[in-house]
C-alpha positions as a Markdown table, in Angstrom:
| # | Residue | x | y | z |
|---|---|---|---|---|
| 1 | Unk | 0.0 | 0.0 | 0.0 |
| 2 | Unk | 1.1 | 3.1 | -1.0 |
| 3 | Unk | 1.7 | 5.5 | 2.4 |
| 4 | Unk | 1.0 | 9.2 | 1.3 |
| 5 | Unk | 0.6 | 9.7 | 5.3 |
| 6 | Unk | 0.1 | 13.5 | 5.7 |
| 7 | Unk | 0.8 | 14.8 | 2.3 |
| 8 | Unk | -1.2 | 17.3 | 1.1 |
| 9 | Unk | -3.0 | 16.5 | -2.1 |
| 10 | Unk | -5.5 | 18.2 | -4.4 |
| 11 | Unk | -7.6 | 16.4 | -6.9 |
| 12 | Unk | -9.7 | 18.6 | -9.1 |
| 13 | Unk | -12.8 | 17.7 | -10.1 |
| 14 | Unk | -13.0 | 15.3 | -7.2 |
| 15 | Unk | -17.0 | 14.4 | -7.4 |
| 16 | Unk | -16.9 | 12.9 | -10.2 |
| 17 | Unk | -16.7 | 9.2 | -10.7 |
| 18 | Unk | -12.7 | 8.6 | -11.1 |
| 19 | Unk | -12.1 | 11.3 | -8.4 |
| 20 | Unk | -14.3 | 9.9 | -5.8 |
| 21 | Unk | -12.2 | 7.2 | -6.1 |
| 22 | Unk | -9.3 | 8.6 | -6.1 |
| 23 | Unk | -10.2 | 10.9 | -3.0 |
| 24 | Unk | -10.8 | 8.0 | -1.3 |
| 25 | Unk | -8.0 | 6.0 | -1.8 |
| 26 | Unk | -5.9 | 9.0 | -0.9 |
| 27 | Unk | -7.6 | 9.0 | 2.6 |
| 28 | Unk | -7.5 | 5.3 | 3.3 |
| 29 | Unk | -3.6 | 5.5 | 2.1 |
| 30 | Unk | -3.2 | 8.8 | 4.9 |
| 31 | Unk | -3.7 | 12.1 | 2.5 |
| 32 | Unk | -5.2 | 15.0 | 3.7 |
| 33 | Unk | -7.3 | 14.9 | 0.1 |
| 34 | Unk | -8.9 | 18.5 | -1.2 |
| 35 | Unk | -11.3 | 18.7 | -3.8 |
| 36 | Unk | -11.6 | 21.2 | -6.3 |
| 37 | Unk | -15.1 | 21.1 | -7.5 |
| 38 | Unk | -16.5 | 23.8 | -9.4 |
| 39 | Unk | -19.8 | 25.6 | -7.7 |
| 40 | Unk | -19.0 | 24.6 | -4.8 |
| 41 | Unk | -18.6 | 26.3 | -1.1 |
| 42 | Unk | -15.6 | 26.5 | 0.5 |
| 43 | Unk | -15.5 | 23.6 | 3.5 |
| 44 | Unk | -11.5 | 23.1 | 4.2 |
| 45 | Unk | -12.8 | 20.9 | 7.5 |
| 46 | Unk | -14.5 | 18.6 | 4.7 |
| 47 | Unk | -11.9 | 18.6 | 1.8 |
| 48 | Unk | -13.6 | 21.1 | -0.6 |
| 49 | Unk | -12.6 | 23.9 | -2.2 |
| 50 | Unk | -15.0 | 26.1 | -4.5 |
| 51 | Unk | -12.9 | 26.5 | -7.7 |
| 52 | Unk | -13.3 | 26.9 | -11.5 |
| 53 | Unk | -10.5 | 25.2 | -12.8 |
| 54 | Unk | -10.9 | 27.3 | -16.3 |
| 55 | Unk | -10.8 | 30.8 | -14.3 |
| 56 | Unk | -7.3 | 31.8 | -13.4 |
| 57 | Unk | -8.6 | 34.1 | -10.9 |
| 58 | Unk | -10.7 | 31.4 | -9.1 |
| 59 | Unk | -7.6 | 28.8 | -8.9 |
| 60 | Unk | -5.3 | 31.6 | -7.8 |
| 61 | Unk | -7.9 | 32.3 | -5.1 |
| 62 | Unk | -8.0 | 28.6 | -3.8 |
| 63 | Unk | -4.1 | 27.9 | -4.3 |
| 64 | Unk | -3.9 | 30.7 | -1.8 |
| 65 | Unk | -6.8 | 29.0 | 0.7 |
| 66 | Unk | -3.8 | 25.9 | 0.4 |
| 67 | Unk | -1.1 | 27.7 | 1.3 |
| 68 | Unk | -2.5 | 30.0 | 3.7 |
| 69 | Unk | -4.1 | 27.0 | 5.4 |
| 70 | Unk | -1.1 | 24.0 | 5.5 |
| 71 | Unk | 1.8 | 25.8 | 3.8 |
| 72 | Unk | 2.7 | 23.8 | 0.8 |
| 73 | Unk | 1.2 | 21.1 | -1.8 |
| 74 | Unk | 2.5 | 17.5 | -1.9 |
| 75 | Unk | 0.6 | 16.2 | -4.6 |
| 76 | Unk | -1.8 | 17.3 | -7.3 |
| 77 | Unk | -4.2 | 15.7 | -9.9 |
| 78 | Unk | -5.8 | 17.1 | -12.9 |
| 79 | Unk | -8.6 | 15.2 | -13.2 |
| 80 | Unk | -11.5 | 17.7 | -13.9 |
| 81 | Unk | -13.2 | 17.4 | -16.9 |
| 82 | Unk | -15.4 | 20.6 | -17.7 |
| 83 | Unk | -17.1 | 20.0 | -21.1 |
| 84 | Unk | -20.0 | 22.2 | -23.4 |
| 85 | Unk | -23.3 | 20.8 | -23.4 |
| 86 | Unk | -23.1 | 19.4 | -27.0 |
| 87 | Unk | -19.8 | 16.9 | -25.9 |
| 88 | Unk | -20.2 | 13.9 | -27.8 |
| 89 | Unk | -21.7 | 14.8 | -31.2 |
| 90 | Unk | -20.1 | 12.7 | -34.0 |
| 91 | Unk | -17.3 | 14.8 | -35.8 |
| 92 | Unk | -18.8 | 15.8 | -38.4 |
| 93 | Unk | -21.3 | 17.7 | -36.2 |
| 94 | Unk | -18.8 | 19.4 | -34.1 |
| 95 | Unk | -18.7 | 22.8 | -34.9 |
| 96 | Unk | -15.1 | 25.6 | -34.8 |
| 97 | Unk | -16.5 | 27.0 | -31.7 |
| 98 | Unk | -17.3 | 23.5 | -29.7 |
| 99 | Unk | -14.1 | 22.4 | -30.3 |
| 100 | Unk | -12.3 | 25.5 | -29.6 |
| 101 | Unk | -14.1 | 26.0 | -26.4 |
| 102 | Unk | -13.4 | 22.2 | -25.3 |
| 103 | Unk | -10.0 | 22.4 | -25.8 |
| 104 | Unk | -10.0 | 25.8 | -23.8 |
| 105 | Unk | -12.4 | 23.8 | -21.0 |
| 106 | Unk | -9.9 | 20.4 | -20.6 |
| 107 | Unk | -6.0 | 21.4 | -22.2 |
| 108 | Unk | -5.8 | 24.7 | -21.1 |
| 109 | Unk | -7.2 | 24.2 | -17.4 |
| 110 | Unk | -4.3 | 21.9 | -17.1 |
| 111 | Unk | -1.7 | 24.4 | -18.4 |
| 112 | Unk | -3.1 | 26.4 | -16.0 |
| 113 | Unk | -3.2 | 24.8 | -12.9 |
| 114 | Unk | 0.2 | 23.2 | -14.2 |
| 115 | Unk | 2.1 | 26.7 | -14.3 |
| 116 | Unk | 0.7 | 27.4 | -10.6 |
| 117 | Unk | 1.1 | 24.5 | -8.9 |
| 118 | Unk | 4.6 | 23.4 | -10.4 |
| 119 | Unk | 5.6 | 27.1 | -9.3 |
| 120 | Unk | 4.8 | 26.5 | -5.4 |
| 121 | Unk | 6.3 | 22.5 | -5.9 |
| 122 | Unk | 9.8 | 24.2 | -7.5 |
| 123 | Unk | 10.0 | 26.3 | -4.7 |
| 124 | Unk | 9.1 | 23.5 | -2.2 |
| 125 | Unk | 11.5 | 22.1 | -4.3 |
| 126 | Unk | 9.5 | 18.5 | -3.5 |
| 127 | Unk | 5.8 | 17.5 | -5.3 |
| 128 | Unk | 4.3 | 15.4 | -7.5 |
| 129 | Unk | 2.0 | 16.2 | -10.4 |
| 130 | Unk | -0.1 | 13.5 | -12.0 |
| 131 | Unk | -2.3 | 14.4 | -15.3 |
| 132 | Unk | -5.3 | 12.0 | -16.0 |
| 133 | Unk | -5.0 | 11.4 | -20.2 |
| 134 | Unk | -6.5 | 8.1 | -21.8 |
| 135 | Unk | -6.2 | 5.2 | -23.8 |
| 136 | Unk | -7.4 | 7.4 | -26.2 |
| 137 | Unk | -4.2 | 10.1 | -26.3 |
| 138 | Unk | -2.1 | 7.7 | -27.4 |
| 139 | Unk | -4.4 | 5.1 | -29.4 |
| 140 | Unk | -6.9 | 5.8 | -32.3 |
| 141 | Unk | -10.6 | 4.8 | -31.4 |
| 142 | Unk | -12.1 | 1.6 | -32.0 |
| 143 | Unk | -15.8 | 2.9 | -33.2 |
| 144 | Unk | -16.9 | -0.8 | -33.6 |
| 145 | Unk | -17.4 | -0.7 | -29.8 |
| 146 | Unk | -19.8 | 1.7 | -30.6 |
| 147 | Unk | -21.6 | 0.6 | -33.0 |
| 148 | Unk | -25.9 | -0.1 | -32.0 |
| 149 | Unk | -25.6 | 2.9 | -29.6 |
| 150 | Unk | -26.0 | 6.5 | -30.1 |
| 151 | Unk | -21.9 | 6.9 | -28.2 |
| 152 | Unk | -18.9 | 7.5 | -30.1 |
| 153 | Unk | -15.8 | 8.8 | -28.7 |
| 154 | Unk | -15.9 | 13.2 | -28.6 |
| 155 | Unk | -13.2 | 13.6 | -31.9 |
| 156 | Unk | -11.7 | 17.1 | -29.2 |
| 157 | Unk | -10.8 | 14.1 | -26.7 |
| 158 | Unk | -8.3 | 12.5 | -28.6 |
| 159 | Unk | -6.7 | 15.6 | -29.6 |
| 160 | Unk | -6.8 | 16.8 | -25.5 |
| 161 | Unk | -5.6 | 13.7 | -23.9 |
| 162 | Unk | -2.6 | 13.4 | -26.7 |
| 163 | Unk | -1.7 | 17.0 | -25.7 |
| 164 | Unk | -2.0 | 15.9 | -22.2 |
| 165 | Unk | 0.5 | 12.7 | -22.5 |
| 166 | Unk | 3.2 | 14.5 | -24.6 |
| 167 | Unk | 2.6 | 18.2 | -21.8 |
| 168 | Unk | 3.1 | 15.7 | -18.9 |
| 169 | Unk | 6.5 | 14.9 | -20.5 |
| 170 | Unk | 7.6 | 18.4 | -21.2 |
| 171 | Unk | 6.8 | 19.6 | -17.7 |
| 172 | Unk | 8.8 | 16.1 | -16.2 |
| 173 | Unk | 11.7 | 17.3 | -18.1 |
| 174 | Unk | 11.4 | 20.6 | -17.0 |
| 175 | Unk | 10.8 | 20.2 | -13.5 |
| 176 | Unk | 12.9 | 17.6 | -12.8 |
| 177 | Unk | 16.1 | 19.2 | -11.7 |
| 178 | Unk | 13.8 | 21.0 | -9.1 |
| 179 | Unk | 12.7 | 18.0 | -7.4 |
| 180 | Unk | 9.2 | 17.7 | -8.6 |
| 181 | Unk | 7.8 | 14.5 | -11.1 |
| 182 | Unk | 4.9 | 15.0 | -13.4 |
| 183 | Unk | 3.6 | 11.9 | -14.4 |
| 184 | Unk | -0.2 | 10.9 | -15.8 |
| 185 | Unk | -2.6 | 7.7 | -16.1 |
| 186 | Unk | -4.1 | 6.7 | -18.9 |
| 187 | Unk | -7.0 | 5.0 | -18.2 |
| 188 | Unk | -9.3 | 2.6 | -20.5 |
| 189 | Unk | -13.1 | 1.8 | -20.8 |
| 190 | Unk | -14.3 | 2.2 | -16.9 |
| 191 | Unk | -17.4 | 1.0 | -16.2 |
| 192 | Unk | -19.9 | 3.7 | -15.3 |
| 193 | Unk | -23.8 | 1.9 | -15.9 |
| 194 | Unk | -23.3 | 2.2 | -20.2 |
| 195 | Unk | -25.2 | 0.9 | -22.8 |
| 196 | Unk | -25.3 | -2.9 | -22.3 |
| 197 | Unk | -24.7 | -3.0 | -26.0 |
| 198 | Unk | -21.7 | -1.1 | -25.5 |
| 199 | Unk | -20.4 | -3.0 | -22.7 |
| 200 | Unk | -20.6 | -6.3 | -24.2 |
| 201 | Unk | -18.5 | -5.0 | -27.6 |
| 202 | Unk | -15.9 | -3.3 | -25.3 |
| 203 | Unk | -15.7 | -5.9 | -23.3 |
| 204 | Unk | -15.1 | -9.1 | -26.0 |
| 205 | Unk | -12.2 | -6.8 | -27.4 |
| 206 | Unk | -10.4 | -6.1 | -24.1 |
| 207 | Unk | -7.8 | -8.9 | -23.4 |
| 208 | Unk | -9.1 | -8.7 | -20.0 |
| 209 | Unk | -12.6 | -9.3 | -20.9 |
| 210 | Unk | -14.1 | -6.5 | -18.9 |
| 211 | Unk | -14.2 | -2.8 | -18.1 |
| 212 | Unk | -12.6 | -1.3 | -15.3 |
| 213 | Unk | -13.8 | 0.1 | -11.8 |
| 214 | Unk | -12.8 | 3.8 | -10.6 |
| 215 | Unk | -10.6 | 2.1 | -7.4 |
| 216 | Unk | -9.0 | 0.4 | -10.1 |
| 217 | Unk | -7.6 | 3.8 | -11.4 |
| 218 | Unk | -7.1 | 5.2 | -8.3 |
| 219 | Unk | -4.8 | 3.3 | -6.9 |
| 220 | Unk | -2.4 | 3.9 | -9.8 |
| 221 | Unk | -3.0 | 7.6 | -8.9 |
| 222 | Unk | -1.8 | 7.1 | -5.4 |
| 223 | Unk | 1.0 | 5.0 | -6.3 |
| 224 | Unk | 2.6 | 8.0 | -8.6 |
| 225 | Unk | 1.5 | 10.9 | -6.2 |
| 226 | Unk | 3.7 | 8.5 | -3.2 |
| 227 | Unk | 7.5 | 8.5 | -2.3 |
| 228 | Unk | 7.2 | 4.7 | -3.7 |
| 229 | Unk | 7.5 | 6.0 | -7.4 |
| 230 | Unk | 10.2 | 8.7 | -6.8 |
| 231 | Unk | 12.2 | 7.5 | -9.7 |
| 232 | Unk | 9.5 | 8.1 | -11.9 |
| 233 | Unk | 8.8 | 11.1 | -14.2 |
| 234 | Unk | 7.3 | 11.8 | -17.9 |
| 235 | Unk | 5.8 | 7.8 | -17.5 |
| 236 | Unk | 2.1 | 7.7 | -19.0 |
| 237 | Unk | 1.0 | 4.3 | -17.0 |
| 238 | Unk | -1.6 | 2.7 | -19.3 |
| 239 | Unk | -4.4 | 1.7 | -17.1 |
| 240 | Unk | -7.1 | -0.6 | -19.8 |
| 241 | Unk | -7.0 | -3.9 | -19.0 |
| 242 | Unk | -4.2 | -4.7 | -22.0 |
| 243 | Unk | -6.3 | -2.7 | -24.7 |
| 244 | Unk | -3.2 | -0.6 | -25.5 |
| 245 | Unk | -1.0 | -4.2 | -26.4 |
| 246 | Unk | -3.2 | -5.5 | -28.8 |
């Protein structure tokens, strides 16, 4: 088990299915876990902070509730995954401005937080980053998995999460001299209550023969965010069940 006993670790986007988890690992493993969850109040005694990962002025305001509060930040995840309303049309629907404003939404939140954080860790000159990208960053889709369902795979997710994988390795190399590893997960299909249709076709192509859970993703999370993996930076962990080796 991974000990991350008092660290001080933020997750953003921390409600959401994979950051549950992921809070909750962090706690059973000894982290004093913080979630950054958009309209949210501020309730440090519970873990949550109010922020807007897309707003610089709303992460600076929270990075300062941190600091001001326990002094420094061990760990950080970029997990949230703000989105527009029409997320998930095929490609040839997606119009300029969807795609522009997604990008905006998912890539450059994590720039941003990434410049702030990795600041504070440099001068600390300790932390550890880890960026959540996907199967999907690094693979091209399989749409049969799809197919009898009205999913596909969102065509501005493949470009985010490959941006993601190849920024985690810039920032690695940058950082490194400074003490600080940047690492992300890539997970693969996680089950989440989809289309049975959908479950069944992803399922009979994973070599595994089944999606994953969220504490299944987690735990990889902890592992890089813990003194256990400090000889490990710019690594994009594949987390899928073996899709990424077929």
């Amino acid at each position: 088990m991974s000990n991350l006993k008092n660290k001080i670790i933020v997750v953003t986007g921390g409600s959401g299915l994979l950051g549950t988890a992921m809070i909750n690992d962090l706690k059973l493993k000894g982290a004093t876990a913080l979630n950054f969850e958009v309209n949210q109040l501020d309730d440090l005694n519970e873990g949550i902070i109010g922020c807007d990962v897309t707003n610089e002025i709303s992460v600076k305001r929270a990075l300062d509730l941190i600091i001001d509060k326990f002094g420094r930040i061990d760990g950080w995840v970029n997990n949230a995954y703000p989105r527009t309303a029409d997320w998930g049309n095929k490609f040839e629907e997606v119009s300029l401005k969807s795609w522009q404003k997604n990008v905006d939404f998912q890539l450059n939140s994590v720039f941003l937080c990434a410049q702030k954080v990795l600041e504070i860790m440099k001068n600390q000159k300790r932390g550890a980053m880890v960026n959540m990208a996907s199967i999907y960053g690094i693979l091209g889709p399989d749409f049969s998995v799809y197919k009898g369902t009205a999913m596909t795979m969102p065509a501005a997710y493949s470009a985010i999460k490959g941006g993601v994988v190849n920024f985690t390795r810039y920032l690695a190399s940058y950082y490194a001299a400074y003490g600080v590893r940047v690492n992300c997960v890539s997970p693969g299909g996680i089950f989440n209550n989809q289309n049975d249709v959908f479950v069944k076709q992803y399922e009979n192509k994973v070599p595994m023969g089944r999606l994953g859970k969220p504490k299944e993703v987690a735990g990889p999370v902890s592992f890089l965010l813990s003194d256990e993996s400090s000889y490990i930076t710019g690594h994009n962990l594949m987390v899928d069940g073996g899709w990424a080796v077929i």
